[in-house]
C-alpha positions as CSV (number, residue, x, y, z in Angstrom):
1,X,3.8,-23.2,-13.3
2,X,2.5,-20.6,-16.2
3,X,0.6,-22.8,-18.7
4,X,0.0,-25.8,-16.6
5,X,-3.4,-26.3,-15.6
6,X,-4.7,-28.1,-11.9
7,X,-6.3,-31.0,-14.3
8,X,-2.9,-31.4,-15.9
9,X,-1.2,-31.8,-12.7
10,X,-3.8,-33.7,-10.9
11,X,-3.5,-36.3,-14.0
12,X,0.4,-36.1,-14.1
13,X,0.4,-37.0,-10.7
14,X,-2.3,-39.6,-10.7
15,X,-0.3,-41.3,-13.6
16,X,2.8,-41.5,-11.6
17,X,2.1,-42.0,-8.3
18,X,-1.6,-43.7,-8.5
19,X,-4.6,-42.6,-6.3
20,X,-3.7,-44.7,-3.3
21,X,-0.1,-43.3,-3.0
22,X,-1.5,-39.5,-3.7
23,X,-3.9,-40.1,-0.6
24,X,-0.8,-41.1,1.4
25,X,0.8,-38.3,0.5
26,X,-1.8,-35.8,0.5
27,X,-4.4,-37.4,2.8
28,X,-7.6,-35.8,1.5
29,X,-11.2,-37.7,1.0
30,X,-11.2,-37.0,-2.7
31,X,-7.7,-39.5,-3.1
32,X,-8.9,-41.7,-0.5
33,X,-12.5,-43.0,-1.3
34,X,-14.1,-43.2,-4.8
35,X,-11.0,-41.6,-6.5
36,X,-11.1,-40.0,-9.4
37,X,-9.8,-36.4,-11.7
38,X,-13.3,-34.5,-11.4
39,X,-13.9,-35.2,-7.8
40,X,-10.1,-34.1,-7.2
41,X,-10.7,-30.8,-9.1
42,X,-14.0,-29.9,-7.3
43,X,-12.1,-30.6,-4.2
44,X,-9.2,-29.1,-5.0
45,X,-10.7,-25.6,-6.5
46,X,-12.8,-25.2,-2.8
47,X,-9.7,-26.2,-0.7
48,X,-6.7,-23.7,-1.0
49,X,-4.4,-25.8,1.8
50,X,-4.6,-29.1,-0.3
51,X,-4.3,-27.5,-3.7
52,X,-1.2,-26.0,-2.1
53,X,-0.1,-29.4,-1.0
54,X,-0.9,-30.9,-4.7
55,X,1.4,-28.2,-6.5
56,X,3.9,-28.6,-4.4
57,X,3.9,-32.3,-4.9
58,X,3.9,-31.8,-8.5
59,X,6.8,-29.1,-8.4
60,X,9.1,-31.4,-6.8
61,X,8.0,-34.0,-9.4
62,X,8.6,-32.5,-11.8
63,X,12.0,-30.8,-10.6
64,X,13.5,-34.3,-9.3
């Protein structure tokens, strides 16, 4: 994922998948209640288990 910033991915994934099916799949506060892309990156750069579970949610998006 060289190049590819955590913004990028958290929009590509907000963009295909919408907030409400990202906290389905990735059931974290930050997709769940008062969505949106900063709130996801301040979560996401404190929280190595869910940024884990984001890039791998974007890897297989993007492979599939």
């Amino acid at each position: 994922m060289h190049g590819v910033t955590l913004a990028m991915i958290v929009e590509r994934l907000h963009d295909a998948y919408g907030w409400d099916e990202l906290a389905r799949l990735v059931p974290v506060r930050c997709f769940q209640f008062d969505p949106s892309v900063q709130s996801s990156l301040k979560f996401l750069r404190r929280t190595p288990w869910a940024r884990a579970k984001v890039e791998a949610l974007y890897r297989d998006l993007v492979t599939t």
